[in-house]
N, C-alpha and C positions, 0 to 999 in steps of 0.2 A: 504494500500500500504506500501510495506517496501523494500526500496534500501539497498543495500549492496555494499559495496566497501571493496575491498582485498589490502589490504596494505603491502602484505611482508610478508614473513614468518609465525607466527598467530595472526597480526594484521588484524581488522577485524575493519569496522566503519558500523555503521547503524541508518538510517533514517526514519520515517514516514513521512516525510516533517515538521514538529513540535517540536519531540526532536530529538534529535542526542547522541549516543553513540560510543563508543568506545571499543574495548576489546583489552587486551596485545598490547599496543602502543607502541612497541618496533620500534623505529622511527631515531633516533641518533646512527652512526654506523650500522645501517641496511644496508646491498650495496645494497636491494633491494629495499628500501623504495623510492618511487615516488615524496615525498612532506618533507616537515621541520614538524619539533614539531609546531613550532611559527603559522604553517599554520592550523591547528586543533584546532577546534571550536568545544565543545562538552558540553552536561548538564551532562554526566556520564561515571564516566571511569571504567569498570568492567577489574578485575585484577584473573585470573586462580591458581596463585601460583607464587612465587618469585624470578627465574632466571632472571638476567639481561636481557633476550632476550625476556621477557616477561614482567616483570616489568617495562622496559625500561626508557621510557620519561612522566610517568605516576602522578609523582607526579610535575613536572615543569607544564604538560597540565593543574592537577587539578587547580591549582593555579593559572595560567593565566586565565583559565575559570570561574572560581570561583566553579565551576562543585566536583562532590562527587564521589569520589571511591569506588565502590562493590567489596568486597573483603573476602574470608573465616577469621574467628575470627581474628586470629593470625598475618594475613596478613595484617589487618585493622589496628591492636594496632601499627602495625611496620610505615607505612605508616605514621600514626596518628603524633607519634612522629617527624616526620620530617616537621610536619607541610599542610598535607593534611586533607583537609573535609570528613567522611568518613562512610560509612554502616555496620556494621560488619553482617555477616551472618554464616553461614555455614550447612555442606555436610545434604542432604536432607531437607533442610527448602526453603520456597518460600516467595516472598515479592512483594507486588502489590507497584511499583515506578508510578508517574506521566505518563511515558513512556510506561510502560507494567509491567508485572511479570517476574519474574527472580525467578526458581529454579537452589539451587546447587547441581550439582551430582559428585557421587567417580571421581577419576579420579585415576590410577596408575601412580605413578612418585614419584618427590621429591620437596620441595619446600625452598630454603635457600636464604637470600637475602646479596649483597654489599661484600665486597672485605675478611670481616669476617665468610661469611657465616652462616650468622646471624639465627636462628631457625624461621620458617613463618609458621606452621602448616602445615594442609595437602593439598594437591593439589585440584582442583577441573574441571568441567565442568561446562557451563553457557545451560540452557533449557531459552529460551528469548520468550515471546509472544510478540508481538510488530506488530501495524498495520494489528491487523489481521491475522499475520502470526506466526508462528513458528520455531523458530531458533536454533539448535544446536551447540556448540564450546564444543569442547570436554577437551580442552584447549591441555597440551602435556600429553599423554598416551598411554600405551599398550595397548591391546584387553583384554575388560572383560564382561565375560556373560551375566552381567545384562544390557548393551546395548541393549541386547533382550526387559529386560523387559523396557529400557525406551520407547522401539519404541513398546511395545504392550500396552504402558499405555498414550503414545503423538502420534499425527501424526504431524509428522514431516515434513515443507516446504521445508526446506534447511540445512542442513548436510555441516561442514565444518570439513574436517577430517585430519590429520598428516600422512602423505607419508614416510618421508624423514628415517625412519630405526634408525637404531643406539640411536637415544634417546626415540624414538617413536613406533609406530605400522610404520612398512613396506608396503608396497603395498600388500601382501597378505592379512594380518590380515586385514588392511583397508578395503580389497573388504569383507572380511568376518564381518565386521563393518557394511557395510552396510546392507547387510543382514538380519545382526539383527536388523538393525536402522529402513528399511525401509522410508528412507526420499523420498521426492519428488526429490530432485536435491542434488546433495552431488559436493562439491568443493572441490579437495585435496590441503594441504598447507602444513607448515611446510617441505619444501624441496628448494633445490640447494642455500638456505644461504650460505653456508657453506661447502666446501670440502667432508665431511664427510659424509651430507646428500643429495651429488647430484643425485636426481633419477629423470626419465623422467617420468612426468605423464602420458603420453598417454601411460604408461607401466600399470597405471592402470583403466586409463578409456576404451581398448582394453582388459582388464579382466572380466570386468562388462555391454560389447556392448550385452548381452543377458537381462542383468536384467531390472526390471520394473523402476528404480531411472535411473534420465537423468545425466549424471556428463558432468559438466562442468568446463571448463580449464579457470581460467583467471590469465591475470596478470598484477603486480602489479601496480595498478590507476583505474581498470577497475571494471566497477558496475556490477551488476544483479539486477533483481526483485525477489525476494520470491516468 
């Protein structure tokens, strides 16, 4: 069994009943976010790449948790410094955690961290096994081919994909994400944060009422099962 809870933007919390993670806790300053930092309870906080809106409350949770950050090379060392517990990984490598496996996949973007814009390496996506299930975060990304090949070489449960345009994959590219993904159920996120990325989802789940993947809308507090 693996619960999932949509926390905002591409904050993303997941449970077996056992462990609990967390991905991009972007939490403080979220208008979208349901709950406080201080309310997040977690053994691991997996981190995409290093925009504040992603990064967010990442290293305050690890340390009130006493919980360990998964994060590509670079993004680990930065973290590290500030005084967080932490994994370092990176793009194509996989690691069996207490919890499940966690492979890292490309992701297109950028990844700079704090008001310096500090250099964090490359961006990534999280492939999560956990309770039996299979979890997708693509983290923030444009559409790239080999999405193909992650979903001809995983089956995929649950697909949590970026909507919102302008930093991201659009609702187009997204539907065309799944396609390649072939998940069981795909969530769209990353959208209406923010001015810029106001897009209605059911702009793309009315794009994809043909395809075999169920998409479901939730928001933000609201769980699913994988």
């Amino acid at each position: 069994m693996l619960k999932v809870t949509y926390l905002g933007h591409s904050c993303v919390a997941a449970t077996d009943g056992e462990h609990n993670i967390i991905i991009d806790p972007f939490i403080t300053n979220n208008p979208q976010a349901p709950i406080g930092a201080d309310d997040i309870e977690v053994d691991y906080v997996l981190l995409t790449h290093g925009h504040g809106d992603h990064l967010g409350d990442a290293i305050p949770i690890a340390k009130k948790n006493d919980a360990t950050i998964i994060a590509p090379f670079e993004l680990a060392v930065y973290v590290a410094k500030l005084g967080a517990e932490v994994h370092h990984m990176h793009i194509g490598g996989a690691y069996n955690f207490p919890f499940g496996r966690v492979k890292l996949t490309i992701a297109h973007h950028g990844s700079a961290a704090g008001e310096e814009l500090a250099y964090t390496g490359n961006p990534c996506g999280f492939l999560i096994t956990m309770g039996g299930k299979t979890l997708y975060h693509p983290g923030d990304t444009g559409l790239f081919y080999d999405m193909k090949l992650i979903g001809d070489m995983n089956s995929i449960d649950l697909a949590f994909l970026p909507i919102g345009d302008n930093f991201t994959m659009g609702v187009d590219d997204a539907v065309k994400a799944v396609e390649f993904l072939q998940p069981q159920k795909v969530v769209p996120m990353h959208y209406k944060t923010f001015p810029v990325i106001d897009v209605e989802p059911t702009e793309f789940s009315d794009k994809l009422k043909a395809s075999p993947t169920e998409v479901i809308i939730i928001e933000p507090g609201e769980s699913l099962e994988a």
